[in-house]
C-alpha positions as CSV (number, residue, x, y, z in Angstrom):
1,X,-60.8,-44.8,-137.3
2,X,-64.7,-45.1,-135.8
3,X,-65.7,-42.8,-139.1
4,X,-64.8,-41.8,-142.0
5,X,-62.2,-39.0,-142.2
6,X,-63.5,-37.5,-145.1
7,X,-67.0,-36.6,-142.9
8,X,-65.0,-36.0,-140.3
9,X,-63.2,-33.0,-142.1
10,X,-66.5,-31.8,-144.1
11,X,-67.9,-31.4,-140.6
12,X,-64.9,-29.3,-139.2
13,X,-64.5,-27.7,-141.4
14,X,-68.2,-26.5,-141.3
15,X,-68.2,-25.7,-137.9
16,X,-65.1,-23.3,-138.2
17,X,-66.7,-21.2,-140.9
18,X,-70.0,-21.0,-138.6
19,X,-68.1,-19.9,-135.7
20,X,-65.4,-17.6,-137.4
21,X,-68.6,-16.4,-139.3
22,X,-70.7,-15.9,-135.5
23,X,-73.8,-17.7,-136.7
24,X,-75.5,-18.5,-133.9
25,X,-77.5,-21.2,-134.7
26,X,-77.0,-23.6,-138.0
27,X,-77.8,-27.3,-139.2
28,X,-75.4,-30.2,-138.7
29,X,-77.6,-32.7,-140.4
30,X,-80.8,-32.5,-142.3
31,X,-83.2,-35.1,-141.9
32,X,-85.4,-35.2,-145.2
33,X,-88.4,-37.0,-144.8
34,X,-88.8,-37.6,-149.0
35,X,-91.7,-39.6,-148.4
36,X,-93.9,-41.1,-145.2
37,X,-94.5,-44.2,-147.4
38,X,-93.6,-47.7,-146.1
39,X,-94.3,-50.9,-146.4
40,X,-93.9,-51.9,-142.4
41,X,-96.0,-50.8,-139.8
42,X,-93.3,-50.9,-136.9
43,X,-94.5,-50.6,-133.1
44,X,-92.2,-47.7,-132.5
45,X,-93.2,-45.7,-135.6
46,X,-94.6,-42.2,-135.2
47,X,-94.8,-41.1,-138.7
48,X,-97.7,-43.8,-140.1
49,X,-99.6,-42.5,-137.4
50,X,-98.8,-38.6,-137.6
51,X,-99.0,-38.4,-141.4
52,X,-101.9,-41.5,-141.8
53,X,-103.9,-39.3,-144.3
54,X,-101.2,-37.9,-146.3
55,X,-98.8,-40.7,-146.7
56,X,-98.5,-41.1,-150.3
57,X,-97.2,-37.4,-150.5
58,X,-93.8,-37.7,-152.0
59,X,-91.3,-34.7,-152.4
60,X,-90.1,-34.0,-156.0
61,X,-86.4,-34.6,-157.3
62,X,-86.2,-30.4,-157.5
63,X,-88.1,-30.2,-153.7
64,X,-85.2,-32.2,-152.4
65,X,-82.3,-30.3,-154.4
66,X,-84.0,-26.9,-153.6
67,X,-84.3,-27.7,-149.5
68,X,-80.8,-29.2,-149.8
69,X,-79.5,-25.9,-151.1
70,X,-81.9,-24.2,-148.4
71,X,-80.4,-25.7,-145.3
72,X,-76.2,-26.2,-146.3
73,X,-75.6,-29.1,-144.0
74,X,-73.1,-31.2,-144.6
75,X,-74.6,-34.4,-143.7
76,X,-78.0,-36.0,-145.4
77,X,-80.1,-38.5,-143.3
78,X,-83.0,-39.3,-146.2
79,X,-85.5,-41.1,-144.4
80,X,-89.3,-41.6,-144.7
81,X,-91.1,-43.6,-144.2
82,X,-89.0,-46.1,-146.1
83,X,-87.2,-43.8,-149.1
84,X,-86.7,-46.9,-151.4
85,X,-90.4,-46.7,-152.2
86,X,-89.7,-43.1,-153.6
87,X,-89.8,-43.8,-157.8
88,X,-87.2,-41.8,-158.0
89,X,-84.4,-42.2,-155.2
90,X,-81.4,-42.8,-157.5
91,X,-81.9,-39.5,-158.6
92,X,-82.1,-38.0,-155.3
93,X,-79.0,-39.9,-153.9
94,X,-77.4,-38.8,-157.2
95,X,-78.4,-35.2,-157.0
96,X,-77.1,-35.1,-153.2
97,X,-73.9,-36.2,-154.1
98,X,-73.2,-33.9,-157.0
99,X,-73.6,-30.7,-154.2
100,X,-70.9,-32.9,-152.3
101,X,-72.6,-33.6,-149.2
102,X,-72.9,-36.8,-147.5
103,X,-75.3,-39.3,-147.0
104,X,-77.4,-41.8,-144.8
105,X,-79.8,-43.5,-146.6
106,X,-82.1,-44.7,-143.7
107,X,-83.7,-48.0,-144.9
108,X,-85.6,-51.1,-143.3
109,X,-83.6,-52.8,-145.6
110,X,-86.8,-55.0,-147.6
111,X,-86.3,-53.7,-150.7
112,X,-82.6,-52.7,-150.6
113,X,-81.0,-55.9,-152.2
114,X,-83.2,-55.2,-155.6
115,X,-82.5,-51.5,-155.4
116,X,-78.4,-51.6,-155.0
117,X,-78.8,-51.7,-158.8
118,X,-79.4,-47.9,-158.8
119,X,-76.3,-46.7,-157.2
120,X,-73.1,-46.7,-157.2
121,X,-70.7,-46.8,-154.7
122,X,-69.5,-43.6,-153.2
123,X,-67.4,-42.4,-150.2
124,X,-70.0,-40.5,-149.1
125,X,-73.2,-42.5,-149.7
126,X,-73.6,-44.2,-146.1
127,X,-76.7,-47.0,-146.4
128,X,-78.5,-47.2,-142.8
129,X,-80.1,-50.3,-141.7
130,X,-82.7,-50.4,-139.5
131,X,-82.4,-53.6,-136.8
132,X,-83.8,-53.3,-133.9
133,X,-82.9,-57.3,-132.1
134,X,-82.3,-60.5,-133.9
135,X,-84.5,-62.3,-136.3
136,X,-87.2,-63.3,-133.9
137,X,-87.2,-60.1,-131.9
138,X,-86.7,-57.7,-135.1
139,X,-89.8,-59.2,-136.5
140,X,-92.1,-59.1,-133.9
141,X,-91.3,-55.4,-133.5
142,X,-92.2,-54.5,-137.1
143,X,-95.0,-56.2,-137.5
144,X,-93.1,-59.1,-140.3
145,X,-91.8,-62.5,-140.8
146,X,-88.6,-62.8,-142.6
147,X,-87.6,-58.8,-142.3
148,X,-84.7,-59.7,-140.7
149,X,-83.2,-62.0,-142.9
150,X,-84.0,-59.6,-145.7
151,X,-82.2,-56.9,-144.3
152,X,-79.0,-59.2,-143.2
153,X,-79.3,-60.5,-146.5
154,X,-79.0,-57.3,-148.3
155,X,-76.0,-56.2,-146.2
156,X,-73.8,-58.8,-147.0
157,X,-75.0,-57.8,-150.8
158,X,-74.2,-54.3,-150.7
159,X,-71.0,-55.0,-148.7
160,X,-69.8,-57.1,-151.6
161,X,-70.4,-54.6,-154.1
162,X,-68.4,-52.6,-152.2
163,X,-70.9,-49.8,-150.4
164,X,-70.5,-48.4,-146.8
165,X,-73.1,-49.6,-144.3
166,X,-74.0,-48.3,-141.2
167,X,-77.1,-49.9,-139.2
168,X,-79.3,-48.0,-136.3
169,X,-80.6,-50.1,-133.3
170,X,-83.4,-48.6,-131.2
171,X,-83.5,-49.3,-127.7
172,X,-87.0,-50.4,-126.1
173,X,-88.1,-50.8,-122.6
174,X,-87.8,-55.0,-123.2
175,X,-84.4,-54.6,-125.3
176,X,-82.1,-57.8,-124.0
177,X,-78.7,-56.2,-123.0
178,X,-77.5,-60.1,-124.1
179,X,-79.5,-60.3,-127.5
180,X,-78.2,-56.5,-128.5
181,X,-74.7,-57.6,-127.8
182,X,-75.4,-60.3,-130.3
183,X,-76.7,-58.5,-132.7
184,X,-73.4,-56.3,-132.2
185,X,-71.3,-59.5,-132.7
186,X,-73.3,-60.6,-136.0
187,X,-72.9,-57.5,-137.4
188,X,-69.0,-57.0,-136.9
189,X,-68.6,-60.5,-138.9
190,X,-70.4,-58.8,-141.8
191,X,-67.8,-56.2,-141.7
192,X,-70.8,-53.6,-140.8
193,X,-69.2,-50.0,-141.0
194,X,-71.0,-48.8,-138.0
195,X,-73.5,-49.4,-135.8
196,X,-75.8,-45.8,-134.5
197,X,-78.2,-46.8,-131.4
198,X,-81.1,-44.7,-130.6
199,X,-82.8,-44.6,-127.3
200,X,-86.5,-45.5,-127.3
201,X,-88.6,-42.3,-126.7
202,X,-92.3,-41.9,-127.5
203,X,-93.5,-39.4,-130.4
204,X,-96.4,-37.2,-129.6
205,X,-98.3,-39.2,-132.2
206,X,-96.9,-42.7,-130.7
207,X,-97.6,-43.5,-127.0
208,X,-97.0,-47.2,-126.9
209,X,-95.9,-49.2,-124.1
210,X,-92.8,-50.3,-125.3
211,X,-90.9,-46.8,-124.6
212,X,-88.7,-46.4,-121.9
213,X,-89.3,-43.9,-119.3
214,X,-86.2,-41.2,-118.2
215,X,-86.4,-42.4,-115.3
216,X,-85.8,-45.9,-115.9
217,X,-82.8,-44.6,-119.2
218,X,-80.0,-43.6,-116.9
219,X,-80.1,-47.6,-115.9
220,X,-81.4,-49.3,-119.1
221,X,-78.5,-48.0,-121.0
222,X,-75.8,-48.2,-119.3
223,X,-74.6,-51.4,-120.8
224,X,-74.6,-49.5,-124.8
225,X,-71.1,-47.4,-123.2
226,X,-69.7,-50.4,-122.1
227,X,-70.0,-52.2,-125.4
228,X,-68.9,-49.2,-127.3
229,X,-65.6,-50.4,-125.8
230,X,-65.6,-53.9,-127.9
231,X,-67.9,-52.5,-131.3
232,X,-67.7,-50.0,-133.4
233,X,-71.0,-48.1,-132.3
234,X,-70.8,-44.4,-133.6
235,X,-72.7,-42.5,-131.0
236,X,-70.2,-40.5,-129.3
237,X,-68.7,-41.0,-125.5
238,X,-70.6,-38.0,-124.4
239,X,-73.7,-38.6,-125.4
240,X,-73.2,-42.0,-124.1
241,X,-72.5,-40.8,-120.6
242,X,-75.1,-38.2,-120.7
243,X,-77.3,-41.2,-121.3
244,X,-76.0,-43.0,-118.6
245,X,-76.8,-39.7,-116.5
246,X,-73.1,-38.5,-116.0
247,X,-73.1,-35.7,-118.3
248,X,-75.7,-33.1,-118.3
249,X,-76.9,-32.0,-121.7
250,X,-78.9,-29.0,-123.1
251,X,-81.1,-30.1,-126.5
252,X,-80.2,-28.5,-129.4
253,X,-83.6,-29.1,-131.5
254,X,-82.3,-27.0,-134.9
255,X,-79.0,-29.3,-135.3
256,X,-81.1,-31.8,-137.0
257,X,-84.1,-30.2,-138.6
258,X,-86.5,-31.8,-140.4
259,X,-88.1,-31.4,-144.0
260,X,-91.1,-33.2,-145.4
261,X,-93.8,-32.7,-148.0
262,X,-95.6,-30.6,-145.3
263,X,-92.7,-28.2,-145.7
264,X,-90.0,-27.8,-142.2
265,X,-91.4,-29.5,-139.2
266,X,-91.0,-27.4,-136.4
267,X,-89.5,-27.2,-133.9
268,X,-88.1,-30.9,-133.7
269,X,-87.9,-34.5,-135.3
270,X,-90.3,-35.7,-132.5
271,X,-92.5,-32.6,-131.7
272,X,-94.6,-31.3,-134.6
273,X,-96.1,-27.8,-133.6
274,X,-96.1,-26.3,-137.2
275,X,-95.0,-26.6,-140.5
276,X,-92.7,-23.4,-142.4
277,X,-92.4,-23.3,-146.4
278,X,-89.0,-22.0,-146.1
279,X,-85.7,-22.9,-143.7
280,X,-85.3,-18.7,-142.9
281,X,-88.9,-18.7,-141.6
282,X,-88.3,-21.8,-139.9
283,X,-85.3,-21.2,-138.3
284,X,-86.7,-17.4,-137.6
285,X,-89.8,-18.0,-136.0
286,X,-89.6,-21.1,-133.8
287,X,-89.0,-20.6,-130.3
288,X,-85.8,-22.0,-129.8
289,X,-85.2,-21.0,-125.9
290,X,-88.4,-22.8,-124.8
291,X,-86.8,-25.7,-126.7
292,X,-83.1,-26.2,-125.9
293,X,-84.3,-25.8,-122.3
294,X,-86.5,-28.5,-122.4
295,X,-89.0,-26.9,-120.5
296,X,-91.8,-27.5,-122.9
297,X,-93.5,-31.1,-121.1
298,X,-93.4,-32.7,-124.1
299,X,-89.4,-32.8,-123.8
300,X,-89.7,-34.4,-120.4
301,X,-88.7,-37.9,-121.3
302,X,-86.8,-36.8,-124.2
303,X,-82.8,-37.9,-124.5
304,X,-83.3,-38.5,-128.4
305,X,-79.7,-38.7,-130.0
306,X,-80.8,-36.0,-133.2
307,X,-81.3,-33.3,-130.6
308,X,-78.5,-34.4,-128.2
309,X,-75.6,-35.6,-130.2
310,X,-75.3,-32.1,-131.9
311,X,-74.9,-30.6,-128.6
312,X,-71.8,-32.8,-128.1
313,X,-70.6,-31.6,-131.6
314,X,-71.1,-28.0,-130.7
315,X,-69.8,-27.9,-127.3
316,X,-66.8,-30.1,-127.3
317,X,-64.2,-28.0,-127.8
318,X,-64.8,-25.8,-124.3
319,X,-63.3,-28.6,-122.3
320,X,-59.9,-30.2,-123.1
321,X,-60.5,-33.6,-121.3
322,X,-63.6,-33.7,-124.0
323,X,-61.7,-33.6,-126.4
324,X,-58.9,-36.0,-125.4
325,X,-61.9,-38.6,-125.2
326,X,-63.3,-37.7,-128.3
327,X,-60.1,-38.1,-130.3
328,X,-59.4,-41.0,-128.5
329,X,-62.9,-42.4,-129.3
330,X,-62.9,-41.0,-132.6
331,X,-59.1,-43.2,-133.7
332,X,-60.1,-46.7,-131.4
């Protein structure tokens, strides 16, 4: 099975108690932002420029647990900045976990092999390497020698002691089709549990050249559907097509909202137009129309998976031959 089954039920069985329950709008996953701390400064970063004068703002251990209880998601992404800097991650992961959801512990992956030590195994901890090219090309994009091999080394680590891991790829407007399918190929011998891929889109506070235009997506990323056929890359069929522009798809910016020190950044992960203290106001307040419509010009070039892929989730079951090739997908 492409993922696990015990996410796979946590998240159905979420989604039927929305519907059956007529909530209109609700969170899939929450992206928590514990801290915009990191020890890279990556071409294709965002937050070290957004949050440059408050980056050693860290959320607290009862922050976390409090906006976990806020939003009810079933599905964690913690993510920074780079959350192993946080003093006291252990005891975020192992607060998470005791409310039963699930995890993906985004990570650059420098400091992972000397942090393993502070978890334990779990089926529903998921550790998320960041690799964005082999050795040579991963380095020059975040700014380091030797990341690379850090973060390949401390895979194999925490897949010996027994830990799922997942890895995320972003796609830039130089990606090599040929180096990301061997990339692909490395990581399957290392018995990687997944690989997620993210297209390259530019953050308001990140306008760098390496970003691919929409115009120029629909035929830079083609080739990612094609290898979803040979790997086991987690992004789902429709999104894939959607990228390839076959499927038309509607943004759904609240599936994935976002939570930092700041409080909840609204309305998106990429856009930041405000900050809300609580979920309610958050979800209350934000103009959501002006959002899932893209018609905002800030959304122009934007085909970013964390507003897209919930769409898939949400609007899958209206057409059967969707969801013959998501179960297929889903069991290959």
């Amino acid at each position: 099975m492409r993922g696990s089954l015990r996410l796979t039920y946590s998240l159905v069985k979420y989604l039927v108690k929305n519907k059956f329950s007529f909530v209109k709008r609700f969170p899939l996953v929450l992206m928590l932002e514990i801290t915009h701390k990191c020890n890279l400064a990556c071409e294709g970063c965002g937050r070290i420029r957004e949050f440059k004068d408050t980056m050693d703002k860290m959320m607290s251990v009862e922050d976390c647990m409090s906006v976990v209880d806020e939003c009810r998601s079933p599905v964690i992404t913690i993510t920074g900045g780079e959350p192993l800097l946080h003093p006291d991650i252990d005891k975020i992961i192992q607060g998470v976990l005791s409310k039963k959801r699930h995890i993906y512990l985004c990570t650059n992956g420098i400091t992972l092999a000397n942090s393993l030590k502070k978890f334990e195994p779990d089926s529903r901890l998921n550790i998320n390497v960041h690799l964005d090219g082999l050795a040579e090309t991963h380095d020059r994009i975040v700014g380091a020698k030797g990341v690379f091999q850090k973060a390949t080394d401390a895979i194999k680590m925490a897949k010996q002691l027994g830990f799922n891991v997942c890895t995320n790829t972003t796609i830039y407007k130089d990606s090599d089709p040929q180096e990301i399918e061997e990339l692909f190929k490395l990581l399957t011998t290392m018995h990687i549990d997944g690989i997620l891929v993210s297209p390259g889109f530019s953050f308001e506070d990140n306008t760098n050249d390496v970003f691919i235009q929409k115009d120029d997506f629909y035929r830079k990323f083609s080739f990612i559907y094609e290898l979803s056929k040979k790997y086991k890359i987690l992004n789902t069929p429709l999104y894939l097509k959607f990228l390839k522009g076959e499927r038309d798809l509607m943004c759904t910016p609240w599936g994935n909202p976002t939570r930092n020190s700041h409080g909840w950044k609204s309305p998106c992960y990429m856009i930041t137009e405000s900050h809300f203290s609580t979920f309610r106001e958050f979800m209350d307040t934000t103009d959501w129309d002006k959002f899932e419509s893209g018609k905002d010009p800030r959304c122009r070039n934007c085909m970013v998976h964390c507003g897209f892929e919930p769409t898939v989730v949400l609007e899958t079951g209206k057409n059967l031959r969707d969801v013959y090739e998501m179960l297929r997908w889903s069991f290959s």
